[in-house]
Backbone as ProteinMPNN parsed JSONL, in Angstrom:
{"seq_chain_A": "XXXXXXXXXXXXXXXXXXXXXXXXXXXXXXXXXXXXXXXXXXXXXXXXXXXXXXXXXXXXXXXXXXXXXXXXXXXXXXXXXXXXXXXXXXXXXXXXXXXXXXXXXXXXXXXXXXXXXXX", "coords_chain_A": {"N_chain_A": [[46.291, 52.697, 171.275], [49.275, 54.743, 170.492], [50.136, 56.434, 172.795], [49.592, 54.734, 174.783], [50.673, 52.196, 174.211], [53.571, 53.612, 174.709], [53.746, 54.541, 177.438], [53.267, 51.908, 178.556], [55.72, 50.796, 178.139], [57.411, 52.724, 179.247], [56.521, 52.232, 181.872], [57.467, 49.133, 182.457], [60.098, 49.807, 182.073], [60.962, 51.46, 184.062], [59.817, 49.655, 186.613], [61.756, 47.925, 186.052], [64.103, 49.116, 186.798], [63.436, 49.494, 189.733], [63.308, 47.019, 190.52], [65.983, 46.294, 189.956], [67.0, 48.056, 191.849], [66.728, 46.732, 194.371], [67.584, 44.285, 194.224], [70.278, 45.096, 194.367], [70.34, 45.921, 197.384], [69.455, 43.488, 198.397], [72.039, 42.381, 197.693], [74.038, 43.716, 199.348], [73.219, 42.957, 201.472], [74.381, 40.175, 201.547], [72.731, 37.88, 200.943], [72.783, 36.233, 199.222], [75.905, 35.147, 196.819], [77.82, 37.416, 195.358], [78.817, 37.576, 192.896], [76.962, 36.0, 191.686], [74.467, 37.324, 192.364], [75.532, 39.616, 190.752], [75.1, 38.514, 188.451], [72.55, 38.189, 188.173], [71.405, 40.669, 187.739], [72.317, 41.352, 185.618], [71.302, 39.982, 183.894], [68.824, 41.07, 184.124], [69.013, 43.639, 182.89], [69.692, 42.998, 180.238], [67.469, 41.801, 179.518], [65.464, 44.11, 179.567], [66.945, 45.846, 177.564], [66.548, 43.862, 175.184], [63.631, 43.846, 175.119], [63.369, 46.696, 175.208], [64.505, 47.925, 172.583], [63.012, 45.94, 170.707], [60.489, 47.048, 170.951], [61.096, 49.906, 170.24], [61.614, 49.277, 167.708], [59.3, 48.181, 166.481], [57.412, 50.299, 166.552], [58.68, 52.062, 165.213], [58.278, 51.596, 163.004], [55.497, 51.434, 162.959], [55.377, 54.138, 163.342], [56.797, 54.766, 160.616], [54.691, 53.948, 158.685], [52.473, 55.484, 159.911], [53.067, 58.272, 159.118], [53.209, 57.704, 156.197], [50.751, 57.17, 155.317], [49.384, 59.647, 156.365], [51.171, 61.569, 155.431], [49.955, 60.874, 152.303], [46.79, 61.444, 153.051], [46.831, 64.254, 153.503], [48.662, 65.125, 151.232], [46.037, 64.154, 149.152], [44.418, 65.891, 149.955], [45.54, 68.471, 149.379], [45.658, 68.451, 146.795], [42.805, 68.129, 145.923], [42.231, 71.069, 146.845], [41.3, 74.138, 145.799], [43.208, 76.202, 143.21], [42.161, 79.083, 143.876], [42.348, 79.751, 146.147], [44.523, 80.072, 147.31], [46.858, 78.665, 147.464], [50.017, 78.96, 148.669], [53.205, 78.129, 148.632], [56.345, 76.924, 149.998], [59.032, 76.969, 148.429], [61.3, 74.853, 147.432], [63.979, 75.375, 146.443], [64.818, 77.93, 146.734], [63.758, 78.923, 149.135], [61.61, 80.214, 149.472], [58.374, 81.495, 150.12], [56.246, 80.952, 147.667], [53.561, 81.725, 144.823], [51.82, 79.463, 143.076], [51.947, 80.402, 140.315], [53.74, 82.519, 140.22], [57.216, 83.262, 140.374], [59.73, 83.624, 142.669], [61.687, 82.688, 143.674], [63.467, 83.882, 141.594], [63.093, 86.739, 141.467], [63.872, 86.871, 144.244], [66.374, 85.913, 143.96], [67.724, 88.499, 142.637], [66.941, 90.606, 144.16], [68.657, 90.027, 146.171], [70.73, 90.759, 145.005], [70.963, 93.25, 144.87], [71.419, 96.175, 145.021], [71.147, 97.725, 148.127], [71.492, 95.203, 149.339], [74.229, 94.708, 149.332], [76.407, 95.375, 151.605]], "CA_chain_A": [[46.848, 54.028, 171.083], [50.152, 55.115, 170.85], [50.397, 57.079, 174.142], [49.262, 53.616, 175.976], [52.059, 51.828, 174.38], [54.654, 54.496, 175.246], [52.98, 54.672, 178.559], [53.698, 51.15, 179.153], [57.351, 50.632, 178.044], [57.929, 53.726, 180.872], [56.093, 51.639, 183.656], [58.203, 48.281, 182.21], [61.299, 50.233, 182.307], [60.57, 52.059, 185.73], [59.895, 48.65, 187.031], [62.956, 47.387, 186.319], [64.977, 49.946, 187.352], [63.156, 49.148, 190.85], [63.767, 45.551, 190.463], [67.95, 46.921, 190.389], [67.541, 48.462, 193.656], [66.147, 45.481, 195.101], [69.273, 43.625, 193.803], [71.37, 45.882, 194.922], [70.363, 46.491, 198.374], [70.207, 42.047, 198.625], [73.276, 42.425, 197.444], [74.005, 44.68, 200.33], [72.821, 42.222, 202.814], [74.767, 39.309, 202.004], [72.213, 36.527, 201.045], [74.031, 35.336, 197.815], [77.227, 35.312, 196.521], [78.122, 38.708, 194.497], [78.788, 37.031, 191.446], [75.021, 35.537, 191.407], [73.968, 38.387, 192.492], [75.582, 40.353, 189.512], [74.387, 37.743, 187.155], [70.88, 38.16, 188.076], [71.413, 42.376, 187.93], [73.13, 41.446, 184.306], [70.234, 39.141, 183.074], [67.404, 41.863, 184.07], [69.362, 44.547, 181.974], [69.672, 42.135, 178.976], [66.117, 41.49, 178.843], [65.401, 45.34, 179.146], [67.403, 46.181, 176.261], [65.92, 43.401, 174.441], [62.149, 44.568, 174.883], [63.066, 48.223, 174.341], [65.055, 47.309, 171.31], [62.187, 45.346, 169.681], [59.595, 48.059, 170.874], [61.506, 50.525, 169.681], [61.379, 49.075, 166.51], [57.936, 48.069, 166.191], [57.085, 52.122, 166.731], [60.011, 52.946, 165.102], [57.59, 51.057, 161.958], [54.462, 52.043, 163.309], [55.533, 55.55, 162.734], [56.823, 55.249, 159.711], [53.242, 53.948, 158.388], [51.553, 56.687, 160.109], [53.481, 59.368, 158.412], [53.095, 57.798, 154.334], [49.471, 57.618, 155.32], [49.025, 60.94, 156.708], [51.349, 62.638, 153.876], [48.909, 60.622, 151.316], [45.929, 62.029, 152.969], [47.697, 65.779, 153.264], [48.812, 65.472, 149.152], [45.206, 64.298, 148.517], [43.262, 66.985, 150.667], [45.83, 69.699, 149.223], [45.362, 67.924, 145.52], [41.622, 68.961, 145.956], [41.696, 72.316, 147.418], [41.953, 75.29, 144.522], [44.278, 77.075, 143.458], [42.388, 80.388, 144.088], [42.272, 79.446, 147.808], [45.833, 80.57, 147.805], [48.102, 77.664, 147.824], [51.257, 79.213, 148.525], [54.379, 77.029, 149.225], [57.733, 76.922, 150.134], [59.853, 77.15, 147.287], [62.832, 74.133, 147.551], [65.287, 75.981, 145.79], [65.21, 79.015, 147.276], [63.289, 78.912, 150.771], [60.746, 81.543, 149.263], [57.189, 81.429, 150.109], [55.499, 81.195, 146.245], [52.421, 81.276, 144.886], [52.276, 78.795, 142.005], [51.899, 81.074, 139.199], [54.811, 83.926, 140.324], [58.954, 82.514, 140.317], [59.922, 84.671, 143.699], [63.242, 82.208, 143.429], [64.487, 84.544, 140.477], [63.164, 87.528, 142.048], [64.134, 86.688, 145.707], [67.757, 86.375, 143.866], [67.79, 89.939, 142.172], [66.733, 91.287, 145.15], [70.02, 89.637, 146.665], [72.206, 91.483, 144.468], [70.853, 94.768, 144.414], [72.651, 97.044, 145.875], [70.923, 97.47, 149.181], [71.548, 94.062, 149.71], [75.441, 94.743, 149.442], [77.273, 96.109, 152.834]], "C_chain_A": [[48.351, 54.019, 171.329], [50.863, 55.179, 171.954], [50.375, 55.846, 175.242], [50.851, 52.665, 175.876], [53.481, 52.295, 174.827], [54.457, 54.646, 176.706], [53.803, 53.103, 179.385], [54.916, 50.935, 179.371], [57.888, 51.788, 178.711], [57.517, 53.232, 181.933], [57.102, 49.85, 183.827], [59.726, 48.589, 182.798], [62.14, 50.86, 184.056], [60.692, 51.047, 186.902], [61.083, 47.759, 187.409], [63.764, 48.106, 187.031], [64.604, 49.264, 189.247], [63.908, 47.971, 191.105], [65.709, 45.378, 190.594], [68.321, 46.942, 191.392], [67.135, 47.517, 194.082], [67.238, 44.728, 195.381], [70.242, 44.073, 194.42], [71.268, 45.579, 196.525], [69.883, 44.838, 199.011], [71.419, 42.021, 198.447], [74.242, 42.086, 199.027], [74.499, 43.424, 201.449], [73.131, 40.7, 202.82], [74.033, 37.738, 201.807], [72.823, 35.902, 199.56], [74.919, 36.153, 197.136], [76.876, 36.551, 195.814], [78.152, 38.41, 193.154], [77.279, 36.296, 190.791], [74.308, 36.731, 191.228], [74.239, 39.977, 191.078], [75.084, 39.878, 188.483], [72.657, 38.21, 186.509], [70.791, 39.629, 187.636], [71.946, 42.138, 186.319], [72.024, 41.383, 183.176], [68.632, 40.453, 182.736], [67.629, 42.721, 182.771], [69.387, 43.639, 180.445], [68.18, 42.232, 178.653], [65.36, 42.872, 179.126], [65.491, 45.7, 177.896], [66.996, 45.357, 175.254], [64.501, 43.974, 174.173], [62.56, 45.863, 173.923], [63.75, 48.329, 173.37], [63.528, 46.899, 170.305], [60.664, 46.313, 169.777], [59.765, 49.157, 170.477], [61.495, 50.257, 168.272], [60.089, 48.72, 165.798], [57.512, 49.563, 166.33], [58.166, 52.575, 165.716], [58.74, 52.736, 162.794], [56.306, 51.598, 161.811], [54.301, 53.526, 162.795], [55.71, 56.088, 161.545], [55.355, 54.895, 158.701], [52.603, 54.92, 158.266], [52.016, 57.613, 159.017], [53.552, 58.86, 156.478], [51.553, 57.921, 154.727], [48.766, 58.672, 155.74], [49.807, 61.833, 155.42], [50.54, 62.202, 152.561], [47.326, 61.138, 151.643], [46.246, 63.706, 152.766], [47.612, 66.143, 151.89], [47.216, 65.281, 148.702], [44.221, 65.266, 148.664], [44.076, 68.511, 149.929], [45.597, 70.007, 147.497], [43.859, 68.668, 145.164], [41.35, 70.337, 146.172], [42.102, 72.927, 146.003], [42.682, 76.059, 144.444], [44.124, 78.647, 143.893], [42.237, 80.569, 145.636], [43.427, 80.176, 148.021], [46.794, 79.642, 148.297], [49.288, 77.727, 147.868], [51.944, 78.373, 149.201], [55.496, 77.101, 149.215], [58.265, 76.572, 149.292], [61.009, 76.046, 147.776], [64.064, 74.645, 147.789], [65.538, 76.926, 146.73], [64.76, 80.18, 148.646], [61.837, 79.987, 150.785], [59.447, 81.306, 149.52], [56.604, 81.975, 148.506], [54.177, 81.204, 145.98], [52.787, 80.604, 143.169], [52.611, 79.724, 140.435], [53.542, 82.459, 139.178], [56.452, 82.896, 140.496], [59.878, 83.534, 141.304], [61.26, 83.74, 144.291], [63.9, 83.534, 142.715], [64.442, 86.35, 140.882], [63.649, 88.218, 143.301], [65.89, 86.727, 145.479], [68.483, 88.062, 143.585], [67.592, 90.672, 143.044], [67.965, 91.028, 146.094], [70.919, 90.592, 145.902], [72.226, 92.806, 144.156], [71.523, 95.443, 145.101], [72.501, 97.313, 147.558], [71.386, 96.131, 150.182], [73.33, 93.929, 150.163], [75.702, 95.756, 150.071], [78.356, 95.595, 153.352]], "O_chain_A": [[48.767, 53.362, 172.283], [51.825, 54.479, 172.271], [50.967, 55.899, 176.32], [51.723, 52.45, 176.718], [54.366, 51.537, 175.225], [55.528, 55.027, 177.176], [54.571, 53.091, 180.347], [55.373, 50.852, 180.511], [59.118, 51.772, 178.707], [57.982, 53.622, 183.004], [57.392, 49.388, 184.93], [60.362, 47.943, 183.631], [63.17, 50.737, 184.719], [61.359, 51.268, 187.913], [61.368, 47.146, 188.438], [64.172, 47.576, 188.064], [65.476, 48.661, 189.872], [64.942, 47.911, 191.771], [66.399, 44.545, 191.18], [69.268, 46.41, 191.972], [68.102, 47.71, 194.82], [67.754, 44.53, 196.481], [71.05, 43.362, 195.018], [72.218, 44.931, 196.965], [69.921, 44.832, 200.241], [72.0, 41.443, 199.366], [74.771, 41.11, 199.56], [75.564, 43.111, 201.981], [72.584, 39.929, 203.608], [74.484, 36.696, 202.281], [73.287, 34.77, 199.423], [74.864, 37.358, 196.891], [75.681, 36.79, 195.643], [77.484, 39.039, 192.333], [76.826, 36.205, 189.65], [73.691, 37.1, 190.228], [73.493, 40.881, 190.705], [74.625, 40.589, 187.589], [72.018, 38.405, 185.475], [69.765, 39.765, 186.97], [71.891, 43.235, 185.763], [71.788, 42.071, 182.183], [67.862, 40.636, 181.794], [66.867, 42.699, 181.805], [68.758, 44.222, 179.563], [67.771, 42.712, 177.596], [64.199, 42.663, 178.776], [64.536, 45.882, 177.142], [66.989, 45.946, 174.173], [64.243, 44.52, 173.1], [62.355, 46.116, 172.736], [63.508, 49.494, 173.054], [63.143, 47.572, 169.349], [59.849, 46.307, 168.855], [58.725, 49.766, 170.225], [61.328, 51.266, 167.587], [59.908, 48.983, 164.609], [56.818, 49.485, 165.316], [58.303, 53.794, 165.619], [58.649, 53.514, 161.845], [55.942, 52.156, 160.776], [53.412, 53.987, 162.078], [55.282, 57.169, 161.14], [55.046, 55.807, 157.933], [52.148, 55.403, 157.229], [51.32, 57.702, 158.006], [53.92, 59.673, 155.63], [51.08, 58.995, 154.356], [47.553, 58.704, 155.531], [49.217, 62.576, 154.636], [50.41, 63.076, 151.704], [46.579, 61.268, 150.673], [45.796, 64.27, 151.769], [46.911, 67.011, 151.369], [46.855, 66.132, 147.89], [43.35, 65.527, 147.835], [43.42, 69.552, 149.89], [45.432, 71.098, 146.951], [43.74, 69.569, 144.333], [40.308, 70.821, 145.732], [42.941, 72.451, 145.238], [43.001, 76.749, 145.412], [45.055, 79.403, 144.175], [41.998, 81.666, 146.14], [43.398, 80.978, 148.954], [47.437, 79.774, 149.339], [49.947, 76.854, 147.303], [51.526, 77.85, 150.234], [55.899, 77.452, 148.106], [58.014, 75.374, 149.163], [61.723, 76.513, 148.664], [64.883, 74.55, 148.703], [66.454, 76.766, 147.537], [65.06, 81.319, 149.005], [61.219, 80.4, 151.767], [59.229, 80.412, 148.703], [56.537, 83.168, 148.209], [53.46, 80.703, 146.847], [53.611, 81.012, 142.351], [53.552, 79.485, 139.678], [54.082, 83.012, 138.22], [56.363, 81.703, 140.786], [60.726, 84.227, 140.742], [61.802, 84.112, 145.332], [64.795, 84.153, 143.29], [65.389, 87.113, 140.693], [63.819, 89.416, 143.529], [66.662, 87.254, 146.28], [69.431, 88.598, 144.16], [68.136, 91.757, 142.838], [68.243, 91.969, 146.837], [71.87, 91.121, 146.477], [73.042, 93.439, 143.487], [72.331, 94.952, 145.888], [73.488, 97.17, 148.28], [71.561, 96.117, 151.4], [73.704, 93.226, 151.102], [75.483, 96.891, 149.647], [78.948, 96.185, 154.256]]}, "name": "protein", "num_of_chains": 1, "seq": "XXXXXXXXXXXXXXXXXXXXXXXXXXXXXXXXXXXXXXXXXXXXXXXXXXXXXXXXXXXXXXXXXXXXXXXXXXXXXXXXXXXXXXXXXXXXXXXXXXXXXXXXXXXXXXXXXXXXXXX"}
């Protein structure tokens, strides 16, 4: 699932962060040099940003999958339904809620320029 993988790469990330303060607070206390000690605090973050880089992109893929195969089931489930169901839809052009048979673009304009419309 999804949620498990997102789940993990927050307990990965979390982890590290810990793994910082750890660093840090050796640091602190003097048991190796500062410059080691930043190395190692350099190296963790590197291989952070590597993971969540390449997990980010594996999801980033994942997702886009999901979404052609969910708008191909969507187009084929809306393909089937009838038209006297009432398949009204958002108009492109002109933001209008339509129903296929009526053009509430050309009407939705005329209604723009009527006079009410002008104040």
């Amino acid at each position: 699932m999804k949620a498990d993988a997102y789940g993990e790469i927050f307990l990965f990330n979390r982890d590290i962060d810990r793994l910082l303060r750890v660093l840090q607070r050796l640091d602190s206390a003097a048991i190796r040099p500062k410059q080691e000690m930043k190395a190692y605090e350099v190296r963790l973050k590197e291989i952070r940003a590597w993971l969540n880089a390449d997990f980010a992109e594996a999801m980033a893929t994942r997702e886009r999958d999901d979404e052609i195969r969910l708008r191909r089931q969507r187009t084929a489930w809306e393909g089937k339904r009838s038209p006297s169901i009432g398949s009204s839809r958002l108009h492109r052009r002109c933001g209008s809620f339509a129903e296929p048979s009526r053009n509430l673009c050309t009407q939705s304009m005329q209604a723009r320029q009527s006079p009410q419309w002008r104040h």
